[in-house]
C-alpha positions as CSV (number, residue, x, y, z in Angstrom):
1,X,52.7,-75.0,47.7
2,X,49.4,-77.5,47.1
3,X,51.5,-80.1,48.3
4,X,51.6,-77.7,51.6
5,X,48.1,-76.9,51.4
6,X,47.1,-80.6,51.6
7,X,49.3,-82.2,54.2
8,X,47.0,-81.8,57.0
9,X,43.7,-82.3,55.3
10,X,42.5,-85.9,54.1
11,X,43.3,-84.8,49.8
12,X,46.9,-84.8,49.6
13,X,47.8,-84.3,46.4
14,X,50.7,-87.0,45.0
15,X,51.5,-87.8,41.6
16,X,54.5,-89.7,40.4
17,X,55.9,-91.0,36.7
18,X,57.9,-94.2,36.8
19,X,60.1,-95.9,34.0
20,X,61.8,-99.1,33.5
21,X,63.5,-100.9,31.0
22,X,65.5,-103.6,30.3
23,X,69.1,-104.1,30.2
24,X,70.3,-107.3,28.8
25,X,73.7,-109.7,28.9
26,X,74.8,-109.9,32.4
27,X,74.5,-106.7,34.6
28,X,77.7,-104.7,35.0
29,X,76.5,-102.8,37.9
30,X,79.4,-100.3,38.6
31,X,79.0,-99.4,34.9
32,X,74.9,-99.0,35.9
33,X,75.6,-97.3,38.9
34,X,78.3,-94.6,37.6
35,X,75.9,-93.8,34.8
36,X,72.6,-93.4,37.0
37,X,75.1,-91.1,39.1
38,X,75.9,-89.1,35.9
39,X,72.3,-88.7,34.5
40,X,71.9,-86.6,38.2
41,X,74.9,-84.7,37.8
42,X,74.0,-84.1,34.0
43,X,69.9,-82.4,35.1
44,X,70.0,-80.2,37.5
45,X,65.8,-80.3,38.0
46,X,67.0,-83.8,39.7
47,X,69.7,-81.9,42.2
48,X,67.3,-79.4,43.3
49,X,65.9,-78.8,46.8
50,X,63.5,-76.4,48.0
51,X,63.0,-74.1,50.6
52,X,60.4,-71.5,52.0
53,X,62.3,-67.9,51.9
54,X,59.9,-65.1,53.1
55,X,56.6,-66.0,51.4
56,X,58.1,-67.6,48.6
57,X,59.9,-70.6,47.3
58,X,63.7,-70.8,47.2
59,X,65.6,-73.4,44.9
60,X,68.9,-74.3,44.9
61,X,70.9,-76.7,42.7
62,X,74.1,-78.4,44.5
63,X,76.9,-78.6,42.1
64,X,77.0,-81.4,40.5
65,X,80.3,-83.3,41.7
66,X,79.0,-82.5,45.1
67,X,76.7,-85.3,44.4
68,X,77.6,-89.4,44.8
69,X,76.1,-92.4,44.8
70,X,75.8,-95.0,47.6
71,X,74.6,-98.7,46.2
72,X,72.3,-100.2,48.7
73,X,71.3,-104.1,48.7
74,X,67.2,-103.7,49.3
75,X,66.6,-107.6,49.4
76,X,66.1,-110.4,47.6
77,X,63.1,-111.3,45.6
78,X,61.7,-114.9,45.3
79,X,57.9,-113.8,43.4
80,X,56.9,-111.7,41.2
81,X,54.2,-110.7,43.8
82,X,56.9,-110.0,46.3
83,X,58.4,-107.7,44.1
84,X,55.8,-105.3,42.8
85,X,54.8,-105.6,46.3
86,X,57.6,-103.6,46.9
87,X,58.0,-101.4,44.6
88,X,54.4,-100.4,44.5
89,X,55.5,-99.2,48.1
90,X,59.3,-97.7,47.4
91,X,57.3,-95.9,43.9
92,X,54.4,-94.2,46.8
93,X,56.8,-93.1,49.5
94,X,58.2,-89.9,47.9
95,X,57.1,-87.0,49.5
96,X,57.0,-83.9,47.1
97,X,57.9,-82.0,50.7
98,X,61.8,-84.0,51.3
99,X,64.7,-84.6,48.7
100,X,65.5,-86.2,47.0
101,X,62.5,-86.2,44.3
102,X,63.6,-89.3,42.5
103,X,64.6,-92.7,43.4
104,X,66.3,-95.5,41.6
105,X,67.5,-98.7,40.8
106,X,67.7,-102.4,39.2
107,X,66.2,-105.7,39.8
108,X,69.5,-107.7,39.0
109,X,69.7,-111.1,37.8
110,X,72.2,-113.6,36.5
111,X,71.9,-112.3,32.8
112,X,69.4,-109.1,32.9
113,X,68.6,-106.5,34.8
114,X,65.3,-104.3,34.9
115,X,66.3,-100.9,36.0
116,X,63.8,-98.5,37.4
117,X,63.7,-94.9,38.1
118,X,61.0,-93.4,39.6
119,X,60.3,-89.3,39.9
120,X,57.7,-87.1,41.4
121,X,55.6,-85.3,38.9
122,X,57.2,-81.7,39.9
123,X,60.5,-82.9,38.4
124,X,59.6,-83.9,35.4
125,X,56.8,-84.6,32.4
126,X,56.5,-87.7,30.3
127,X,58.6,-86.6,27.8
128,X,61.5,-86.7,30.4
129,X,61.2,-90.7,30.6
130,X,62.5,-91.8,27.2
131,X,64.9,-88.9,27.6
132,X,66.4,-91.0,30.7
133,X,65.9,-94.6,29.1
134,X,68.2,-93.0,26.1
135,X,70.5,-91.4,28.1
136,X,71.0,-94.2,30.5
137,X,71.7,-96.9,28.0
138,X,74.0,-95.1,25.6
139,X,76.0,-94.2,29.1
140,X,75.8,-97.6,30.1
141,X,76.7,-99.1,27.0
142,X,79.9,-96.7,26.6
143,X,80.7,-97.5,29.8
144,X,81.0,-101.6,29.8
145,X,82.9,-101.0,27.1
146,X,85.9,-98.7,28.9
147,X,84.7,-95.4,27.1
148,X,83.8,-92.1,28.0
149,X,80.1,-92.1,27.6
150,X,79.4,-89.7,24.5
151,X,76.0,-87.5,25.0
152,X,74.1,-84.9,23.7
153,X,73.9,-81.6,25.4
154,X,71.0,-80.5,27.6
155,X,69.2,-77.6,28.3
156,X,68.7,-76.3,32.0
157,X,64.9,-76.8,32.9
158,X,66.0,-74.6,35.9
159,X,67.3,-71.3,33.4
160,X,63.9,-72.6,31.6
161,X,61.5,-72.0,34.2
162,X,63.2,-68.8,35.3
163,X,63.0,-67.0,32.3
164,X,59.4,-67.7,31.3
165,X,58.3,-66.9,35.1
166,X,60.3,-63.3,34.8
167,X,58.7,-63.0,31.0
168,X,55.3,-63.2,32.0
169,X,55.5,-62.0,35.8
170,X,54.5,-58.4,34.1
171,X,51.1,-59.9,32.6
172,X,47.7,-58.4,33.5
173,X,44.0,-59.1,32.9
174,X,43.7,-57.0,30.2
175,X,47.0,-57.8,28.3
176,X,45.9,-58.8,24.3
177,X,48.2,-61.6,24.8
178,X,45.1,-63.3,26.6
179,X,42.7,-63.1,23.9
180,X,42.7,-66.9,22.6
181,X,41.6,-67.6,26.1
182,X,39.6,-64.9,27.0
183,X,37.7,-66.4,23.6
184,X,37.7,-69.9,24.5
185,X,36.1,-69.1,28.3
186,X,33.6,-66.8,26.3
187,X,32.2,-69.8,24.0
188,X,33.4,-72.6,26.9
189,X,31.3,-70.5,30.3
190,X,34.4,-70.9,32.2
191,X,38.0,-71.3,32.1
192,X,37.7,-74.7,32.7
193,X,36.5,-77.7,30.0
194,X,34.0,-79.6,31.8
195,X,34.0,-83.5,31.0
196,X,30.8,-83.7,29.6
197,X,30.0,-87.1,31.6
198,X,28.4,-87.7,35.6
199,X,31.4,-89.4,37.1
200,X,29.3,-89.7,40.6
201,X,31.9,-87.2,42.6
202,X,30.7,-84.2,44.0
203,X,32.6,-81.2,42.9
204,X,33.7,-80.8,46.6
205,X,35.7,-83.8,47.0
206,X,38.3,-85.9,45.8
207,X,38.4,-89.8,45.6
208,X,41.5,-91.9,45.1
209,X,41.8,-93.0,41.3
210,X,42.9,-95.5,39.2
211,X,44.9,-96.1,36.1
212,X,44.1,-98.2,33.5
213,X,46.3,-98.6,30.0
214,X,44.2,-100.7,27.6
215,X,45.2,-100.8,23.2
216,X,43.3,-99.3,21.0
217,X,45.0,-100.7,17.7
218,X,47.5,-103.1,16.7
219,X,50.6,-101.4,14.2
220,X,48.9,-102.5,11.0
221,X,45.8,-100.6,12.2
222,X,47.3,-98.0,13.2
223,X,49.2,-97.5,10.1
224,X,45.5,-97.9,8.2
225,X,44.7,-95.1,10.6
226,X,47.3,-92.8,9.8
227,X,46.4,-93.8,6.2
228,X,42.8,-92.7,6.7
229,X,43.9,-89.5,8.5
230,X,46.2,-88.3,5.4
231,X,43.5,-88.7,2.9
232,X,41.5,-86.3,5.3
233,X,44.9,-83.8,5.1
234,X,45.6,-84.7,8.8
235,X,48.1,-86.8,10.9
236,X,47.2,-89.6,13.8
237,X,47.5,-87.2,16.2
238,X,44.8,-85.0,14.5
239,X,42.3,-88.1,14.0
240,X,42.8,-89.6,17.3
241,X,41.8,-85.6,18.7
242,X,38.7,-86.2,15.9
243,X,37.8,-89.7,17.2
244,X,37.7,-88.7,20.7
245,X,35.4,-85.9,20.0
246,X,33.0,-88.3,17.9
247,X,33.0,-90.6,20.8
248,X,31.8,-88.0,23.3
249,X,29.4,-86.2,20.7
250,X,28.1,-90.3,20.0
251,X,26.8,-90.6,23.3
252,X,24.6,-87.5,23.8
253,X,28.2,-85.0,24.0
254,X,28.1,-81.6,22.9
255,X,28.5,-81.0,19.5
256,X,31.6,-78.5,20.0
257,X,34.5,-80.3,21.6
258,X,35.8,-78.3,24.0
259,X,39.1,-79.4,26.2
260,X,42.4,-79.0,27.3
261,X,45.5,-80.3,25.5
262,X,49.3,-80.1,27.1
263,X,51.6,-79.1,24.5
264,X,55.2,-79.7,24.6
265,X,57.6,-76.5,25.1
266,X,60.8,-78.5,24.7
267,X,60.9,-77.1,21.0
268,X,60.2,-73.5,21.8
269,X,61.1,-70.9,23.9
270,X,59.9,-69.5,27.1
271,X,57.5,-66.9,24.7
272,X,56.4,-69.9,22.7
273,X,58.3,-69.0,19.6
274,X,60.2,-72.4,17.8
275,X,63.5,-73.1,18.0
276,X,66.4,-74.6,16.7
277,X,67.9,-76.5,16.8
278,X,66.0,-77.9,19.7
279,X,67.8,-77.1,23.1
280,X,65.6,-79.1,25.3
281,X,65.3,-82.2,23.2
282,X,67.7,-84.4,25.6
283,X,66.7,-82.5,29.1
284,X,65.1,-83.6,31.8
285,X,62.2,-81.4,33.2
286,X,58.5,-80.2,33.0
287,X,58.5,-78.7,29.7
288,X,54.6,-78.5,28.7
289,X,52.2,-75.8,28.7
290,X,48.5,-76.6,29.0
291,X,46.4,-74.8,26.1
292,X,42.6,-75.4,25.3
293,X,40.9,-76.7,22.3
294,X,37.9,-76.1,20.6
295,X,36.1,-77.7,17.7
296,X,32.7,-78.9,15.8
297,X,32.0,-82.6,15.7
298,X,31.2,-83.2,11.7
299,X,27.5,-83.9,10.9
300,X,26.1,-86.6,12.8
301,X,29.1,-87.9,14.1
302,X,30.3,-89.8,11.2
303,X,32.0,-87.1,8.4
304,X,35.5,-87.9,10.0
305,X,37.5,-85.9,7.3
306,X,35.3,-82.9,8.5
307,X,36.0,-83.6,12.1
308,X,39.3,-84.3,11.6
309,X,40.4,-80.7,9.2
310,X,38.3,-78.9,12.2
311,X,40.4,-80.4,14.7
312,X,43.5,-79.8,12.8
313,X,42.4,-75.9,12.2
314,X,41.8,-75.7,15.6
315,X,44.9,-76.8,16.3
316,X,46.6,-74.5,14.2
317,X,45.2,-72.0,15.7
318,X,46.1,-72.9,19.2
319,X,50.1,-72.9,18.4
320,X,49.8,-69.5,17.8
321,X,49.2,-68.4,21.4
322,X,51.3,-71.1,23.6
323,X,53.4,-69.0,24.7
324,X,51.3,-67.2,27.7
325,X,51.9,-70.3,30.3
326,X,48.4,-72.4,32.2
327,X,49.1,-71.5,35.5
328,X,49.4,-67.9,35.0
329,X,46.3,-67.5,32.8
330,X,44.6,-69.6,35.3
331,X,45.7,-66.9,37.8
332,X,44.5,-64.1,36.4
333,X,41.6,-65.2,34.6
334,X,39.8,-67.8,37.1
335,X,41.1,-65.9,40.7
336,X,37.7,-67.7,42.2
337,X,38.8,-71.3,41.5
338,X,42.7,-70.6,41.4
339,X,43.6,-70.4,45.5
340,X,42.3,-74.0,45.1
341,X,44.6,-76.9,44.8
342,X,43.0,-78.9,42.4
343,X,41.0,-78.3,39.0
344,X,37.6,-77.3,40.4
345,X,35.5,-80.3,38.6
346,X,36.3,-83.2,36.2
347,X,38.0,-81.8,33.0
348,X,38.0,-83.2,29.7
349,X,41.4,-83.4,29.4
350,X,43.8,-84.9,25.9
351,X,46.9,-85.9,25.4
352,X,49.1,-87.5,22.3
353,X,52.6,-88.9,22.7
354,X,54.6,-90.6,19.3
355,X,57.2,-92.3,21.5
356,X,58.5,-93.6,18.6
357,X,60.1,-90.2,17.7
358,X,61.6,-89.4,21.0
359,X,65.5,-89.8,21.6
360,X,66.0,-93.4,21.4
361,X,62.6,-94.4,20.1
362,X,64.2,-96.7,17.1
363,X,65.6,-99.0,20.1
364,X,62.6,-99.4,22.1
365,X,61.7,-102.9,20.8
366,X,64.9,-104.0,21.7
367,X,65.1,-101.9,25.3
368,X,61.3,-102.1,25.9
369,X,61.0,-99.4,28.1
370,X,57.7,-99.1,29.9
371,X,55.9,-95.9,31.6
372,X,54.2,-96.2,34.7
373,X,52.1,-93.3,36.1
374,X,50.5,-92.8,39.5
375,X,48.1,-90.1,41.4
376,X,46.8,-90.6,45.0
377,X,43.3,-89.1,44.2
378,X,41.4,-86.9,41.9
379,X,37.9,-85.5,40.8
380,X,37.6,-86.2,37.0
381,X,39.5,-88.3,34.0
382,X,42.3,-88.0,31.7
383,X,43.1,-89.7,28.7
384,X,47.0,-89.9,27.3
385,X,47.3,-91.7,24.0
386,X,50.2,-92.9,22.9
387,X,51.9,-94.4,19.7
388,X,54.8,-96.9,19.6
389,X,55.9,-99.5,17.8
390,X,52.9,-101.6,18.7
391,X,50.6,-99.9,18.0
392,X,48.2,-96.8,19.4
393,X,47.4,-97.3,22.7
394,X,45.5,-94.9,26.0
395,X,46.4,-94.5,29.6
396,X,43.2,-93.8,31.5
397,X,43.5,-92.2,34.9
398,X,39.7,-91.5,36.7
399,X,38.6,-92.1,39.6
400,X,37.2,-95.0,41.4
401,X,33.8,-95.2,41.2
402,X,31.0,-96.9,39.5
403,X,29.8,-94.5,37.1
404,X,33.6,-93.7,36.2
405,X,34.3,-97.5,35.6
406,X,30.8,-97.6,33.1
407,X,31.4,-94.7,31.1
408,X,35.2,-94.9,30.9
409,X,35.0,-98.5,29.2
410,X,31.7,-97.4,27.1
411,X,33.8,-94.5,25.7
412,X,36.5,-96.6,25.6
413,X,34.6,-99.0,22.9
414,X,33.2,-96.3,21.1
415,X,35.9,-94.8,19.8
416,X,37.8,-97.4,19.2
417,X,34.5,-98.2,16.8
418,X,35.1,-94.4,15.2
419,X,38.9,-95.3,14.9
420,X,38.4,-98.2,12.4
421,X,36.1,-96.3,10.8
422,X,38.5,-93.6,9.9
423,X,41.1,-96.6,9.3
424,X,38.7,-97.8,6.6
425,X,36.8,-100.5,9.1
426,X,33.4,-100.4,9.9
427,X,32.4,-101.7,13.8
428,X,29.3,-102.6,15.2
429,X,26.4,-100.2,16.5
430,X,27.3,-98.4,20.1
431,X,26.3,-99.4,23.1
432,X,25.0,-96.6,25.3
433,X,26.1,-94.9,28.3
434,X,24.3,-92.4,30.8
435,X,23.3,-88.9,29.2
436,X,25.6,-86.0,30.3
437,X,24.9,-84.2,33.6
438,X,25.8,-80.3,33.5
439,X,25.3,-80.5,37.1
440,X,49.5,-98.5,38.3
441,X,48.9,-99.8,35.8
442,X,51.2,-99.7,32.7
443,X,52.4,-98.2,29.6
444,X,54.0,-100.0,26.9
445,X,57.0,-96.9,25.6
């Protein structure tokens, strides 16, 4: 429906996830292309098409050996300029508005192949990507080798998304089930976590963005890091949360953190209760709910086990109410801002990935799969961390203007300063960045 909203206007909203990886050996491509053909057949999220029924949306799912697969030739490829010339354009002409939702394919060369697969953001969440590298090279592998491909069973994102929107289609305003939110708006002023920076974009607009993945620490860092954060009784995840918060607070931030985290559903179900064993693990879909966060920075900005047992506390707390989805407390709770298509102002906005412990994450070295991630515009920032076997890294997607470029880089210093500090390192003093107003690039899977 925003997609709908936007086409005629000048801020059409498009947002894609690509992943490649790399298949080595010379390329057996009726192996590749019988497994890409099953991985469709397999997710029925990728067989879906939509239609506008009487007010509403109507989705339908062909059956699955209705579907096939017809190999196309696309060109040769004589630069590596030439190429991402091309894809860069193939990866932007989906239209979340025609099917299919999804393309693929392979470079192919004498002995490799890089395969790619690229999906619109409706279809899927990152998640979903080392789901389809895994999938795709134990099929492929089975298959070069004359056996029937051996996989794990997956969950319907479809059956999914049906039951939690019948679950909570009943909710109201005053339901007790909204009281973490109705909380966190109470403390927050608004549903909605402002990012606590002057981007230079009026509230009115959106600009077009860009996407930036630059390291934060190399593996033996990291490892100090996750060193530093047990001796404070938390976990990576929990100090990077911590370090973020410092950065902001560092540079004339609030002293609460407030923001919004997405947290993964696939291990869950539709009333946010855990599962198992995990039904979703191996699907392909958009299993996340978005939840805020709220915290104190420790005193001063530099007791890190005190900002780091908040944060963890905090996030305690937080998995105790996931089950109520975004969208709908958005609905009912912010009506004013919700007919928009868009968050109404830049958000600060957090997200942590281990891909190391997603299906296939032990062969990532070897497959070096890589996550590529693309909007058309935007009115704020978001930061996605991630951990692999490298190392801790961020994806940084804002948009393009000066003041974004200045404080997105500043921040970006700072906490990798607070970082080694809670890794046992101690960094230089901070530079410093504008006060607050109140007023495709890649990553490395």
């Amino acid at each position: 429906m925003s997609s709908e909203a936007t086409r005629s206007t000048s801020d059409g909203i498009a947002s894609s996830i690509a992943v490649t990886f790399e298949i080595t050996g010379r390329p057996d491509t009726a192996a590749l292309e019988s497994a890409l053909l099953l991985l469709v057949r397999r997710h029925e999220v990728l067989r879906c098409e939509f239609q506008r029924l009487a007010g509403d949306l109507n989705c339908t799912a062909p059956d699955p050996e209705s579907i096939a697969l017809e190999a196309e030739e696309v060109g040769h490829f004589h630069t590596g300029d030439d190429l991402h010339t091309h894809l860069d354009k193939t990866f932007k002409s989906m239209d979340t508005l025609s099917w299919p939702l999804f393309l693929m394919g392979a470079v192919v060369r004498e002995t490799s192949a890089t395969v790619y697969l690229c999906f619109d953001h409706i279809v899927c969440d990152g998640l979903s990507m080392p789901v389809v590298v895994n999938e795709l090279q134990t099929a492929y592998a089975a298959l070069t080798a004359d056996r029937t491909p051996e996989l794990p069973s997956a969950g319907s994102y479809l059956t999914f998304g049906d039951d939690q929107r019948r679950r909570y289609a009943s909710l109201r305003p005053d339901d007790d089930r909204l009281t973490y939110w109705k909380d966190f708006i109470r403390g927050n002023g608004g549903f909605f976590p402002r990012f606590p920076f002057d981007l230079g974009v009026p509230e009115d607009r959106l600009y077009p963005v860009v996407n930036r993945s630059l390291p934060l620490l190399d593996h033996h860092r990291t490892d100090a890091l996750a060193a530093g954060a047990r001796a404070s009784g938390g976990s990576v995840f929990t100090a990077v949360l911590a370090a973020a918060a410092t950065a902001q607070h560092r540079f004339g931030g609030p002293e609460v953190y407030r923001g919004l985290l997405p947290i993964s559903e696939r291990s869950t179900d539709t009333s946010g209760a855990p599962v198992a064993p995990n039904p979703w693990q191996h699907s392909i879909g958009w299993f996340v709910n978005t939840m805020p966060i709220e915290f104190q920075v420790g005193e001063g900005g530099t007791d890190h086990a005190t900002t780091i047992a908040r944060a963890r506390t905090a996030y305690g707390e937080l998995q105790r109410h996931v089950g109520i989805p975004f969208v709908r407390a958005w609905e009912l709770l912010a009506p004013e801002t919700f007919s928009l298509h868009h968050w109404p102002f830049p958000v600060n906005f957090f997200s942590y990935i281990d891909f190391r412990r997603t299906p296939g994450g032990a062969q990532h070295p070897l497959w070096n799969p890589m996550l590529h991630v693309w909007a058309a515009r935007g009115n704020g920032i978001s930061h996605w961390f991630h951990r692999t076997a490298t190392g801790l890294h961020v994806n940084m997607l804002h948009v393009d203007t000066p003041q974004a470029h200045e404080i997105s880089e500043a921040l970006h210093d700072e906490l990798v300063r607070v970082l080694l500090e809670i890794a046992g390192e101690r960094g230089t003093t901070p530079v410093s960045i504008p006060r607050p107003s109140r007023g495709t690039t890649t990553v490395r899977t």
